[in-house]
KESE-485299 format. One line per field, with one value per residue: x, y negated, z of N, C-alpha, C in turn; chain; residue number from 1; residue in three letters. Coordinates in steps of 0.1 Angstrom, whole numbers. Atoms other than C-alpha are relative to their C-alpha. Example, Ala and Ser with C-alpha at 12.3 -4.5 7.8 and 13.67 -1.06 7.14 Angstrom:
BEGIN
n.px = c(9,-9);
n.py = c(12,11);
n.pz = c(0,0);
ca.px = c(123,137);
ca.py = c(45,11);
ca.pz = c(78,71);
c.px = c(9,-8);
c.py = c(-12,-11);
c.pz = c(0,8);
c = c(A,A);
k = c(1,2);
r = c(Ala,Ser);
This chain:
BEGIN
n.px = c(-6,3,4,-11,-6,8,-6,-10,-4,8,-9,-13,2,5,-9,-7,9,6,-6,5,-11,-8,-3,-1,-5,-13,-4,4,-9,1,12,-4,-5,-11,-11,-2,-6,3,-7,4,-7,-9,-8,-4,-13,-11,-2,-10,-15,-2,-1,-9,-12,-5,-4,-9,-6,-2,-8,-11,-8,1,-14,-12,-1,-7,6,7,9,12,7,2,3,13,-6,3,-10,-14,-9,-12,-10,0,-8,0,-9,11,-1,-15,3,2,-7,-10,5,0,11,-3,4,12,4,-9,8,10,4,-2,15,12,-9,0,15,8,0,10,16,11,-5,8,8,0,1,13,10,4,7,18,3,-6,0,13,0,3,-14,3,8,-2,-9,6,10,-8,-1,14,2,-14,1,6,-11,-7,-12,0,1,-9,-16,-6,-8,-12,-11,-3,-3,-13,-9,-9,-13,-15,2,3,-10,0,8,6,14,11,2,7,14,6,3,11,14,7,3,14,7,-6,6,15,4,1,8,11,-8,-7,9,3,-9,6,-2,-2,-15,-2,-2,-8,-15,-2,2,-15,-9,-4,4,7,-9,-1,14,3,-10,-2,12,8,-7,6,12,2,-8,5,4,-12,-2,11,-4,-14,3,10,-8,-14,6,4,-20,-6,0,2,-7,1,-10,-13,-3,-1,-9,-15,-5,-12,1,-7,9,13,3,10,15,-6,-10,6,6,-8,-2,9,-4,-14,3,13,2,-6,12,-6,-4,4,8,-9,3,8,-3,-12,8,8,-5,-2,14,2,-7,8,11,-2,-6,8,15,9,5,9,9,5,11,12,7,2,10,11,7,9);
n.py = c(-14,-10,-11,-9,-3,-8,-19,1,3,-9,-14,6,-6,-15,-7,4,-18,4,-9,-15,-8,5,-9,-12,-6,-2,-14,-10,2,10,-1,-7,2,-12,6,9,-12,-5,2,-9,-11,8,0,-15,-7,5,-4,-10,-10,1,-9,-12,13,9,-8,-5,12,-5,-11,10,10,-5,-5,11,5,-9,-10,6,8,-10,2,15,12,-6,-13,8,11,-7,3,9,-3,-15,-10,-13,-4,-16,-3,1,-13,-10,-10,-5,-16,-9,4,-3,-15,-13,0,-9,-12,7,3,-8,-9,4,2,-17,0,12,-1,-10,2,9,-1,-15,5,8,-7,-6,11,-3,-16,-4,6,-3,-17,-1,-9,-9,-2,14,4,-6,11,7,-5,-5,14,11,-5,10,14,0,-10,6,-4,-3,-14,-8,4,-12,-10,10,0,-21,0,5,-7,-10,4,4,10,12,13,3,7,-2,-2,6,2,-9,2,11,-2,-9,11,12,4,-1,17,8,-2,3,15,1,-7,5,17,-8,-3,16,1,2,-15,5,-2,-9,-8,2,-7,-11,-2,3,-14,1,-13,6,6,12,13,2,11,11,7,-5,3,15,6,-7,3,7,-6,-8,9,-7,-13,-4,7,-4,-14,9,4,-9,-9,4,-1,-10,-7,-13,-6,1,-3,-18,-6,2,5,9,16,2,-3,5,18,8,2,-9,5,7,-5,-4,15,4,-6,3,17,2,11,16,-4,9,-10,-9,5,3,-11,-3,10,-8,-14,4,6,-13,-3,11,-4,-9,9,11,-5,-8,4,3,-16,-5,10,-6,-11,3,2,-2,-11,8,15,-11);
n.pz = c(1,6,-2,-1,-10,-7,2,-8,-8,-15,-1,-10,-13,-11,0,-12,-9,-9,-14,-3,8,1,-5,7,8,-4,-3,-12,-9,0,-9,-14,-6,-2,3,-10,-11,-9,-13,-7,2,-2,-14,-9,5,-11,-8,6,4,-10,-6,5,1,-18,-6,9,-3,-19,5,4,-10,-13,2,-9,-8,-12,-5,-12,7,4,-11,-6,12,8,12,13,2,9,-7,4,0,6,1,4,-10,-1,10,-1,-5,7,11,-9,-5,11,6,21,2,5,12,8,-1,3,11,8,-3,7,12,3,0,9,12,7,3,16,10,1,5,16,5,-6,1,10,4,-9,7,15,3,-1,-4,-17,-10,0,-5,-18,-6,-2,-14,-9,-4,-5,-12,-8,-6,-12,-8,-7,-10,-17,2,3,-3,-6,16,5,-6,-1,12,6,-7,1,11,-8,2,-11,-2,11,-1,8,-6,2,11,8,-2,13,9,1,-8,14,12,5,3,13,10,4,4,12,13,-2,7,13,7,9,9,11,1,13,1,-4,13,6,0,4,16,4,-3,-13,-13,-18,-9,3,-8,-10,-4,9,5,-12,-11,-4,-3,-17,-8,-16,-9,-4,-13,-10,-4,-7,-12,-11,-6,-6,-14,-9,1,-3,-11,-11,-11,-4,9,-7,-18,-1,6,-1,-13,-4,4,13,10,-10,13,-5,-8,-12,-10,-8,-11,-11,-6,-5,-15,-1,-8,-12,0,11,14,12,9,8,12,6,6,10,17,8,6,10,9,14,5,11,14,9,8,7,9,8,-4,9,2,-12,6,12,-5,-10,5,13,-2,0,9,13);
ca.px = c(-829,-832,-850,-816,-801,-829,-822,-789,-792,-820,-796,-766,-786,-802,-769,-754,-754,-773,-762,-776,-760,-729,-727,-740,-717,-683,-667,-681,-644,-648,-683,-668,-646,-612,-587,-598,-570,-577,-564,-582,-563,-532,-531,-535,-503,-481,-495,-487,-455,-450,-459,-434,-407,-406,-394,-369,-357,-359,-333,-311,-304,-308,-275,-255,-260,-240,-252,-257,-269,-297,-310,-309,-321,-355,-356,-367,-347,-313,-280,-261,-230,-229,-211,-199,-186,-217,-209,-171,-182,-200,-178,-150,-174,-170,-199,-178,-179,-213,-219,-196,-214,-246,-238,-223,-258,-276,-253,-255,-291,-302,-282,-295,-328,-336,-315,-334,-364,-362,-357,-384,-409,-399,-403,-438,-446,-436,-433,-461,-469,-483,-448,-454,-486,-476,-445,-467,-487,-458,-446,-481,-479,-443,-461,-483,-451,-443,-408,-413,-428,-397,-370,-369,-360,-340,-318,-317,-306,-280,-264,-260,-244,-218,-231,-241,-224,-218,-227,-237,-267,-280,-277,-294,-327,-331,-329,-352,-378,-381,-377,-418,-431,-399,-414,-450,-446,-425,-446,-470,-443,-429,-466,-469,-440,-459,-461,-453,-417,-417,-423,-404,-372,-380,-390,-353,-338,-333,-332,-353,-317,-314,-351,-349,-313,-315,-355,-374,-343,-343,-380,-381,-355,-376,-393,-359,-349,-380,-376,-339,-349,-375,-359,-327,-347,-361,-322,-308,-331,-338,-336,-348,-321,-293,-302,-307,-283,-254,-234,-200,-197,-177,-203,-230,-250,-269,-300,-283,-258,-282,-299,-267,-260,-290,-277,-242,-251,-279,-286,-268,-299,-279,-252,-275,-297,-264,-263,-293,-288,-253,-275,-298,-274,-266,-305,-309,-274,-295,-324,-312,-296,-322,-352,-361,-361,-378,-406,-411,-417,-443,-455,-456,-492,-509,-513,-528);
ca.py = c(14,34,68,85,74,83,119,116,106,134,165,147,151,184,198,184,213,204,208,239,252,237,256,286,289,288,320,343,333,299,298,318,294,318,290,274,283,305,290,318,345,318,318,354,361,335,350,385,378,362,392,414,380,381,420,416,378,392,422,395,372,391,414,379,375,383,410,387,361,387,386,352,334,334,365,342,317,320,323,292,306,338,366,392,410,440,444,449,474,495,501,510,542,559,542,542,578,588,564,582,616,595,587,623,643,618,614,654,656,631,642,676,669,648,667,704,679,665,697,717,690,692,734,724,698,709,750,771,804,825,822,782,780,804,779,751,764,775,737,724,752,734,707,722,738,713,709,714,747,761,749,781,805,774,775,816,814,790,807,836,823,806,771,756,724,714,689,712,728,697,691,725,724,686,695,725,701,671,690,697,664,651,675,667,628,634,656,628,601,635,637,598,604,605,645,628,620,654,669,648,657,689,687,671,703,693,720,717,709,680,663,668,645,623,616,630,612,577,573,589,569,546,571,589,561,560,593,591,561,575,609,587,573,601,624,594,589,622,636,669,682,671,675,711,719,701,698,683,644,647,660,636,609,577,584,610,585,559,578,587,549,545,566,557,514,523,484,464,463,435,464,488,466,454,492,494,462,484,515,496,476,508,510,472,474,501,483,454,470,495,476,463,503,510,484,498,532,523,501,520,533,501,479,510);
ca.pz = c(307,278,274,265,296,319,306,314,346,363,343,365,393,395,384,419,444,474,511,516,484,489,524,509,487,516,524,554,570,565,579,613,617,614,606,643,669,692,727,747,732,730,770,777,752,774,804,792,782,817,833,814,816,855,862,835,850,888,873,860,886,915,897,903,935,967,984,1015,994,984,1018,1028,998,979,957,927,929,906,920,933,932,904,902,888,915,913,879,886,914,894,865,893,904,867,853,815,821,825,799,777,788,779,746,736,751,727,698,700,702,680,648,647,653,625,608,612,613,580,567,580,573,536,536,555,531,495,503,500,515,545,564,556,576,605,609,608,637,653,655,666,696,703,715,741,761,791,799,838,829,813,834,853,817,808,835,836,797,800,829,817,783,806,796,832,840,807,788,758,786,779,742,732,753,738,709,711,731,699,672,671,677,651,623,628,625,596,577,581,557,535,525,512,489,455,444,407,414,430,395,376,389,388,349,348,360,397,427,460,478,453,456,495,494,466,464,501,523,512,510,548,560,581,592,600,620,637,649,661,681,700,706,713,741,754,752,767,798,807,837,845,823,840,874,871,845,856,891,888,888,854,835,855,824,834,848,873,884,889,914,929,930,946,975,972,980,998,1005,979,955,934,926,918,897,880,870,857,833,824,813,793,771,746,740,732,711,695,688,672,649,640,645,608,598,630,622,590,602,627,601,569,559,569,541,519);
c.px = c(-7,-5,13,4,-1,4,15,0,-7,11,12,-3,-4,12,11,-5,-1,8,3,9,11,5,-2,12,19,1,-6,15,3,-10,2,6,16,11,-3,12,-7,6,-2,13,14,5,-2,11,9,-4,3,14,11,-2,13,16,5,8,15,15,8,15,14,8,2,20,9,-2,10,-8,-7,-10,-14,-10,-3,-3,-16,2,-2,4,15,13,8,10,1,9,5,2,-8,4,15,1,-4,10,12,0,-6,-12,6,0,-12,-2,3,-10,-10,1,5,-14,-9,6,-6,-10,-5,4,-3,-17,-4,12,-9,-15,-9,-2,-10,-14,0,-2,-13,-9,-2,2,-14,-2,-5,9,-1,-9,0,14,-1,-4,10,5,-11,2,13,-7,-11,10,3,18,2,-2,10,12,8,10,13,14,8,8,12,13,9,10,12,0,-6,10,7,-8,-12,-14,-7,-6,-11,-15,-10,-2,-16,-11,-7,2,-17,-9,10,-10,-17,-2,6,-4,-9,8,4,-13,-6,9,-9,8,6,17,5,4,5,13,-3,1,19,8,8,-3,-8,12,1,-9,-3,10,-2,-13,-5,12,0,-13,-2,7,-3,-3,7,5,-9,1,13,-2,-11,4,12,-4,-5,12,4,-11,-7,6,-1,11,16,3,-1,8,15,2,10,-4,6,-7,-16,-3,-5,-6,3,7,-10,-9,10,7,-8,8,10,2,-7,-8,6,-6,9,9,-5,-11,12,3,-8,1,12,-7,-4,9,7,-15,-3,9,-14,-10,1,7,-8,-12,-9,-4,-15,-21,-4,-6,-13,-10,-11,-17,-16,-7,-5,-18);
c.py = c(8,15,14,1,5,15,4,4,14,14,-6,6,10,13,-8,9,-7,3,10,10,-2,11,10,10,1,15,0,-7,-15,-6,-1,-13,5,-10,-9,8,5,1,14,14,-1,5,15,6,-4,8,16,7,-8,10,12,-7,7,14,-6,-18,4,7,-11,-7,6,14,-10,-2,11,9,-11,-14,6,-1,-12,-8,6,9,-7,-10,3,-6,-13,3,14,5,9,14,14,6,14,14,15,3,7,13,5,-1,-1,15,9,-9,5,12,-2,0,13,10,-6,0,17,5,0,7,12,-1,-6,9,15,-7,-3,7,7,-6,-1,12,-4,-7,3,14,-1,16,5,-3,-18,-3,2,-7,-14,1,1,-14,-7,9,-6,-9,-1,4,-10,5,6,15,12,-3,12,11,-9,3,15,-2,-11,2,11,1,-6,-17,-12,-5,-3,-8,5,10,-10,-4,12,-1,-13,1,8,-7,-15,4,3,-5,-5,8,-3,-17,2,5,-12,-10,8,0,-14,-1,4,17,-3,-1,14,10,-5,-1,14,7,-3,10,-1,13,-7,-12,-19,-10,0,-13,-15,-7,2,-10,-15,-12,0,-5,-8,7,11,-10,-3,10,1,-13,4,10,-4,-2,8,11,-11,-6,13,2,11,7,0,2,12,7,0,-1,-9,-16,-3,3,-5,-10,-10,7,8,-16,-12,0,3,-11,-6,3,-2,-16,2,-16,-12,8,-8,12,9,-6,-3,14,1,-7,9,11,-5,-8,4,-5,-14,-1,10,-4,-13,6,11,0,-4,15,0,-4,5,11,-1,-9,5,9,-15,-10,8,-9);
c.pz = c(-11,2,1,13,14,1,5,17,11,-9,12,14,4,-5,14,11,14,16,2,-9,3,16,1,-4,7,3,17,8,3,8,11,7,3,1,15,9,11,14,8,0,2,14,3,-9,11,17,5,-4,19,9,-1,1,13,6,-4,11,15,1,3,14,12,-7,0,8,8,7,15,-3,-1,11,7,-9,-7,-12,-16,-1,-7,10,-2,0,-7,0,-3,7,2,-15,2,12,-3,-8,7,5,-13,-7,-19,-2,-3,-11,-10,1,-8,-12,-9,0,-13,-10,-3,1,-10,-17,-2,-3,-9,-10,-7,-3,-14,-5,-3,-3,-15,-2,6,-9,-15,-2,2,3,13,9,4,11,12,5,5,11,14,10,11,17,10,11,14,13,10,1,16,1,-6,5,4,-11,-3,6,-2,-14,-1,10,-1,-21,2,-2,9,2,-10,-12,-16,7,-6,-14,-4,4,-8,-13,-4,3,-15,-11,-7,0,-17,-10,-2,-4,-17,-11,-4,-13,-7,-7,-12,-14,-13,-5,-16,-5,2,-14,-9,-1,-2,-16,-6,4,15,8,12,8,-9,2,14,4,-10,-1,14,9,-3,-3,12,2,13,10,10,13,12,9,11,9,11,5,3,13,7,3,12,17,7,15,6,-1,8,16,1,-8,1,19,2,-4,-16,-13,7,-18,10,8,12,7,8,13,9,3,7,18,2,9,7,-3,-9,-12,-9,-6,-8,-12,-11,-12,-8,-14,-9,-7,-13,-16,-12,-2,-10,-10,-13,-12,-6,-15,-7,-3,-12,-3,8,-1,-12,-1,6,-10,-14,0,-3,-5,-10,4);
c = c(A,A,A,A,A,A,A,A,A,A,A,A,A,A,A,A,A,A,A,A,A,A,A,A,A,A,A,A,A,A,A,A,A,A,A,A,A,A,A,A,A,A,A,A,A,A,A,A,A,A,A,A,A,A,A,A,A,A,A,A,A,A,A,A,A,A,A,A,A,A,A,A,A,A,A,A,A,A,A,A,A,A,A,A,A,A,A,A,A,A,A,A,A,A,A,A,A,A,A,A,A,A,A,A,A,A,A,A,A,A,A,A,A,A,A,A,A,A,A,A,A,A,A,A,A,A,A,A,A,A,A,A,A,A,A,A,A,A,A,A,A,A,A,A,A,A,A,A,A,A,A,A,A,A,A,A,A,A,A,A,A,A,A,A,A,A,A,A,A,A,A,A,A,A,A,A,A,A,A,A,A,A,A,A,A,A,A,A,A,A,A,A,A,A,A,A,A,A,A,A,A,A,A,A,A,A,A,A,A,A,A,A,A,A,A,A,A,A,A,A,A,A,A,A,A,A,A,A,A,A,A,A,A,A,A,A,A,A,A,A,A,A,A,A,A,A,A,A,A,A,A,A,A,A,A,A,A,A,A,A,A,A,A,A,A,A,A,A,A,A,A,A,A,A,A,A,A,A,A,A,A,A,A,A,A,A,A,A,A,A,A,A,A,A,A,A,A,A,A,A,A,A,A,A);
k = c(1,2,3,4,5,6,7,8,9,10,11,12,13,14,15,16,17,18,19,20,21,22,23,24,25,26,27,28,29,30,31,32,33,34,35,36,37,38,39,40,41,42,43,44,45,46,47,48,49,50,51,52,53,54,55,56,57,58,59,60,61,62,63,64,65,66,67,68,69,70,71,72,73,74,75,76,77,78,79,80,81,82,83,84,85,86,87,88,89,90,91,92,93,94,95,96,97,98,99,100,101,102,103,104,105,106,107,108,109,110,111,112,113,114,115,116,117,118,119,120,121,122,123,124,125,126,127,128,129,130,131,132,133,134,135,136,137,138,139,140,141,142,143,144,145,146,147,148,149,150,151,152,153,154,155,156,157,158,159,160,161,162,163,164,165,166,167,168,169,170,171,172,173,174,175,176,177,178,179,180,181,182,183,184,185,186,187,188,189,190,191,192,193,194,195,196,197,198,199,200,201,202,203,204,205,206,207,208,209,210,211,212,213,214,215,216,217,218,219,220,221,222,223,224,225,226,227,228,229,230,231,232,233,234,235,236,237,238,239,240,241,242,243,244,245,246,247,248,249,250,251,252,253,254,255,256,257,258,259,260,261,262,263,264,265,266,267,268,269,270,271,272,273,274,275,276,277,278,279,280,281,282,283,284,285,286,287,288,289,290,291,292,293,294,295,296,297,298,299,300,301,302,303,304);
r = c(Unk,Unk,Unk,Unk,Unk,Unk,Unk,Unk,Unk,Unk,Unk,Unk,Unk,Unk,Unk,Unk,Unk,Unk,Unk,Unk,Unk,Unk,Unk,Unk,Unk,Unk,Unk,Unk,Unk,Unk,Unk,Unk,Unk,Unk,Unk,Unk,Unk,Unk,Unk,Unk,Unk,Unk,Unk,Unk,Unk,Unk,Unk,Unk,Unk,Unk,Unk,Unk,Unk,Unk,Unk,Unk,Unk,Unk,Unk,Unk,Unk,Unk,Unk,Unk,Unk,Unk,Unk,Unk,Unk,Unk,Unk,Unk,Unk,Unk,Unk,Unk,Unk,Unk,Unk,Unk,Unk,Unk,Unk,Unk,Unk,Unk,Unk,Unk,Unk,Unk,Unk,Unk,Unk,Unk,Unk,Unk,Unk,Unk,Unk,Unk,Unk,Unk,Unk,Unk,Unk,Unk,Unk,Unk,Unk,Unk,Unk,Unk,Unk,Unk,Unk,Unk,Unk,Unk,Unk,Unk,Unk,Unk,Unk,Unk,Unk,Unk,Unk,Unk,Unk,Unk,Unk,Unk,Unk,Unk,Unk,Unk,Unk,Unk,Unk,Unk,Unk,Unk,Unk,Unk,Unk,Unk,Unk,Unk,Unk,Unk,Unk,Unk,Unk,Unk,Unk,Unk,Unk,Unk,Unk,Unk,Unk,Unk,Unk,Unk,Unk,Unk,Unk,Unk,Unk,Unk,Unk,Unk,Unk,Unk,Unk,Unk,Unk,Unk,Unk,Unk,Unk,Unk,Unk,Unk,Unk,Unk,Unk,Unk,Unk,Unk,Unk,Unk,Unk,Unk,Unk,Unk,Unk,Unk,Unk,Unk,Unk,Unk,Unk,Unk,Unk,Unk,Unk,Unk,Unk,Unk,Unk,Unk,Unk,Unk,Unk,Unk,Unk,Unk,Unk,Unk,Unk,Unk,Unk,Unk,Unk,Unk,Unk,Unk,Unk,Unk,Unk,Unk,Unk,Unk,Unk,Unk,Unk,Unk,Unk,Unk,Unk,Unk,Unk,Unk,Unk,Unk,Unk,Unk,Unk,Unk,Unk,Unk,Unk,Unk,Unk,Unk,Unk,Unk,Unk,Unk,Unk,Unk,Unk,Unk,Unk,Unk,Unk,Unk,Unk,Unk,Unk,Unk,Unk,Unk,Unk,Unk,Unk,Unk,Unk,Unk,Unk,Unk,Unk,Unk,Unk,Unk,Unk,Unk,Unk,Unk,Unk,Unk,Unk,Unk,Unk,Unk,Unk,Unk,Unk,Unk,Unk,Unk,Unk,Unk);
């Protein structure tokens, strides 16, 4: 062996990185361990979503059964012989009606409030002034006000406007009640909008009314959607509202009647569960259909 290749051979070697270096030099996440599964966490998702499976299953099958079936069979067990026959009962006792009610109290809710929302949230965002700050405030004091505590005025004020038992009693209070949570979340998504576009429409000779529709509305749209889903869901199961503002059955929504279906079957829980599934199946319509938005709101913010 030549002297050259000696030389050769020990640079070869002490440029060969050692154990030690070699695990040195892995990543902190690699080290941990991060790419191992995590069974632990694994079984408390499935038994998680087993706990939240088993109301929703119970619901289900127990609204096909016979009513006598109901009593004489294991409550967890699925019907042999299903039915629709509770279904078919309820919609018979004006159940398309209050849902009709149901979907005009929230329809009629929902589109002002994000609509005064939106608004208000760009004058709170983008104005500037004394009158600005004590409106601001005024919002935030919204939010201490229980409903329970104003039912009494409530009622007094829509009595003597001639508006009890009607279903616009209940549209106005809802309103009045979300729109000062709606403008505080969306100040929070009118403020992300980049103040840059703000002033480059205005350098283009745009008005307020134009950068609130054309540039402020479809960056906030998730968060618009957002918004009218959550105040959807809260309009649409109220119940204070209707029990004290309304009487006749014709102007009854959900959440009333299912209490007065409660009392009406008494003992046929399969009917009245059957109901309940009927209530709920606007809401999930709802949510399928508005749920990438929805998702987007709730998410936006957190990959900054």
């Amino acid at each position: 062996m030549t002297a050259t290749q000696t030389r050769a051979e020990t640079r070869t070697a002490a440029s060969a990185p050692t154990p030690r270096a070699a695990s040195a030099g892995r990543s902190p996440e690699a080290s941990r361990g991060v790419g191992r599964p995590n069974f632990l966490a694994g079984l408390g998702g499935w038994i998680w979503l087993a706990i939240i499976i088993l109301p929703v299953y119970y619901v289900v099958i127990t609204s096909l059964k016979k009513q006598s079936d109901y009593f004489s069979t294991n409550p967890l067990l699925p019907p042999v012989n299903p039915t629709f026959e509770n279904y078919a009962l309820v919609l018979e006792n004006q159940f398309v009606r209050y849902l009709i009610n149901s979907a005009v109290v929230t329809v009629g809710s929902v589109i002002p409030i994000l609509l005064v929302s939106f608004m208000a949230s760009y004058a709170l965002v983008r104005g500037k002034g004394r009158f600005i700050n004590g409106a601001n405030t005024l919002f935030l004091l919204g939010l201490a006000i229980p409903i329970q505590a104003t039912i009494v005025p409530i009622y007094f004020m829509i009595s003597k406007a001639g508006l009890y038992d009607s279903l616009l009693a209940l549209i106005l209070p809802s309103i009045a009640f979300a729109i000062p949570l709606s403008v505080i979340i969306l100040n929070t998504f009118m403020r992300n909008v980049p103040t840059e576009l703000f002033e480059s429409m205005r350098l283009d000779g745009c008005s307020h009314w134009q950068m609130l529709w054309r540039l402020a509305l479809p960056l906030t749209k998730p968060a618009l959607m957002t918004v009218g889903i959550y105040q959807g869901l809260q309009v649409w199961n109220g119940f204070l509202f209707p029990l004290v503002l309304t009487q006749s059955p014709d102007n009854r929504v959900l959440p009333l009647s299912l209490w007065a279906f409660q009392g009406e079957f008494t003992i046929n829980i399969p009917a009245i569960l059957a109901s309940v599934i009927l209530s709920t199946l606007p809401l999930l319509a709802l949510y399928l259909v508005g749920r990438r938005q929805l998702l987007s709101g709730l998410t936006a913010g957190f990959g900054k």
